[in-house]
N, C-alpha and C positions, 0 to 999 in steps of 0.2 A: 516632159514639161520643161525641159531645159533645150530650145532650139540652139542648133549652131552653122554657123555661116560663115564660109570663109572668101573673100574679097581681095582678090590681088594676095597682099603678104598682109591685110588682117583680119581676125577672126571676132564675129561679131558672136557671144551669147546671151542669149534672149531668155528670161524667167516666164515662161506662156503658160503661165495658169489666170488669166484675167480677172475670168469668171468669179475668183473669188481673192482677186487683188493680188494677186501673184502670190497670196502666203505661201510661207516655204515648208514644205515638208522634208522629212529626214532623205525621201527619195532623192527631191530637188536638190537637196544639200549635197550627198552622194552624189548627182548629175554635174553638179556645177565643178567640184573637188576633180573628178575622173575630165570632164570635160578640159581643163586647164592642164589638168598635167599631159593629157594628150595633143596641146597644141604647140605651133613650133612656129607662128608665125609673128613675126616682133613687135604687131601689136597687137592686142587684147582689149574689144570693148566690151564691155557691160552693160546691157538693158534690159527693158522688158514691155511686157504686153500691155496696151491699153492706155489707162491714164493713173493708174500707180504701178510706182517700181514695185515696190514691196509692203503690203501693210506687218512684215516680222512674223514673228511664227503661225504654223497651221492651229489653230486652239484645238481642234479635235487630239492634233499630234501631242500639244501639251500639256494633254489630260494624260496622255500615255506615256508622259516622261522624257518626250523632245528635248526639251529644255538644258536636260544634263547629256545631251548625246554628244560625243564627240565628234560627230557629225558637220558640227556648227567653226568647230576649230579646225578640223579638216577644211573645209571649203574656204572662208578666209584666209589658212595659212599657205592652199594654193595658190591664191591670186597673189598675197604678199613676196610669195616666192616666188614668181613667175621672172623671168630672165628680162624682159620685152617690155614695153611703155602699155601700162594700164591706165585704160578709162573708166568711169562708171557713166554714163548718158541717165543718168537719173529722169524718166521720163513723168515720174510724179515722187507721191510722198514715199518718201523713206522711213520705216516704221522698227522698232523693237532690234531684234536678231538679227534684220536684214542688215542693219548697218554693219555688223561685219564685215561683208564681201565690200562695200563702197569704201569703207573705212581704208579697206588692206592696197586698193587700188592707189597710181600713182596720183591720178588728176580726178577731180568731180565736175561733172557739168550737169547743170537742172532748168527745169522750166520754172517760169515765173509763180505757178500753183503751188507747187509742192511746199509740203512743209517737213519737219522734221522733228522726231522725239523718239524717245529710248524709255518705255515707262515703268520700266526695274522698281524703283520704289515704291509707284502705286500697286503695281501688282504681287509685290514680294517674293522678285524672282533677281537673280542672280547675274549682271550680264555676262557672257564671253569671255572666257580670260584676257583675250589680246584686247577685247574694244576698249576698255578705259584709257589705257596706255596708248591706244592710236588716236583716238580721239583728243586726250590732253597733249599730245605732241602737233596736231592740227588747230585749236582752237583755245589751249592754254590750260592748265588747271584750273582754276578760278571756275570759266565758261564751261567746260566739261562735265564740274558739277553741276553747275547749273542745270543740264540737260539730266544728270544721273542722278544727282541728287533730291535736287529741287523739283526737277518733272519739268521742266518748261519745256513747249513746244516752239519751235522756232520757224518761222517763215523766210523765204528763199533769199530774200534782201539783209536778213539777219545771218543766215548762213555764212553767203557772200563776206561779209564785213566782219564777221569772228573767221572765216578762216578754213569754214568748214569745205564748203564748194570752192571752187576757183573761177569759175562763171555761170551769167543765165545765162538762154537762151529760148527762142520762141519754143512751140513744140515742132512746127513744123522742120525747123532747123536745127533741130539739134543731134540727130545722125552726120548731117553735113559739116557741123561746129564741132563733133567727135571727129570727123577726118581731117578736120583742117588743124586741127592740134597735132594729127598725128601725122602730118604731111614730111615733118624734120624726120624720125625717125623712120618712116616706111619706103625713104631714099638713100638711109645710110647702110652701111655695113651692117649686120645682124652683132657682131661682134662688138663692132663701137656701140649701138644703142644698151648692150649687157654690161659692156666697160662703165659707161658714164651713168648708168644706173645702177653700178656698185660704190660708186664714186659719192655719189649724191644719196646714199644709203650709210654712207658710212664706212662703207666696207673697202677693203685694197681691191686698185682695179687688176 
């Protein structure tokens, strides 16, 4: 359920479960975590099937205790850790868990549709350990809670402008709008795109 496609020097993986909105199971999670640490090309995008990236976890999986799988941290702290210029191509709504892997990526890009929530409070569940922290360092504490706290659902224009996404984009273009971001790095050294994203992480280059 986790397709992978490699293109020149990047590697596009796709979340192909549609059929029921890409929800992610512990599989997927596992798929996407192993799928990243196996990749080596400098850049890394993120998508998925149909017209939502993610509606957040499988509900079947989180009657069976998903939720506290270390599964969810594995696969976000691969992409966070990934050496290379990460995209997410957010090709619809971004829902619950799934924010994770968007969150961990360097850049977000979405379609005008999509909307956005994390509904931890309503539903009485716990998020991620890394998403609050990646998220308030995106969109501010204040607005963070807003999403975690308070339950607001945010639409792609409100994204945009807190901080969360970095562009729309149509649906038809927006594989095309993912390579054109990644046009700087997929001409440089492998080595400078790893430098200047340690750089710009914090980290000594």
């Amino acid at each position: 359920m986790i397709g992978v496609t490699e293109s020149g020097n990047c590697t596009i993986l796709r979340l192909e479960r549609a059929e029921k909105a890409n929800a992610l199971t512990k599989a997927m999670l596992e798929g996407i975590a192993q799928a990243v640490r196996a990749t080596r090309t400098p850049v890394l995008i993120l998508t998925g099937a149909g017209r939502v990236f993610s509606a957040g976890a499988d509900l079947d999986g989180m009657k069976a205790g998903l939720g506290l799988s270390p599964a969810w941290e594995a696969a976000s702290g691969a992409v966070a850790g990934y050496p290379g210029l990460t995209i997410a191509a957010l090709n619809g709504t971004l829902a619950g868990g799934a924010m994770g892997v968007a969150l961990a990526c360097d850049l977000r890009i979405t379609v005008p549709a999509a909307s956005f929530f994390y509904p931890v409070m309503r539903l009485g569940y716990h998020p991620q350990p890394s998403d609050p922290a990646r998220l308030a360092a995106l969109v501010g504490p204040s607005r963070a809670k807003m999403i975690l706290l308070a339950g607001q659902r945010i639409d792609a224009e409100t994204a945009l402008a807190w901080g969360l996404v970095d562009r729309i984009t149509q649906p038809e273009a927006l594989m095309d709008t993912a390579m054109s971001l990644a046009e700087a790095a997929l001409a440089a050294d492998p080595g400078h795109v790893r430098a200047l994203k340690r750089m710009t992480n914090g980290d000594k280059p």
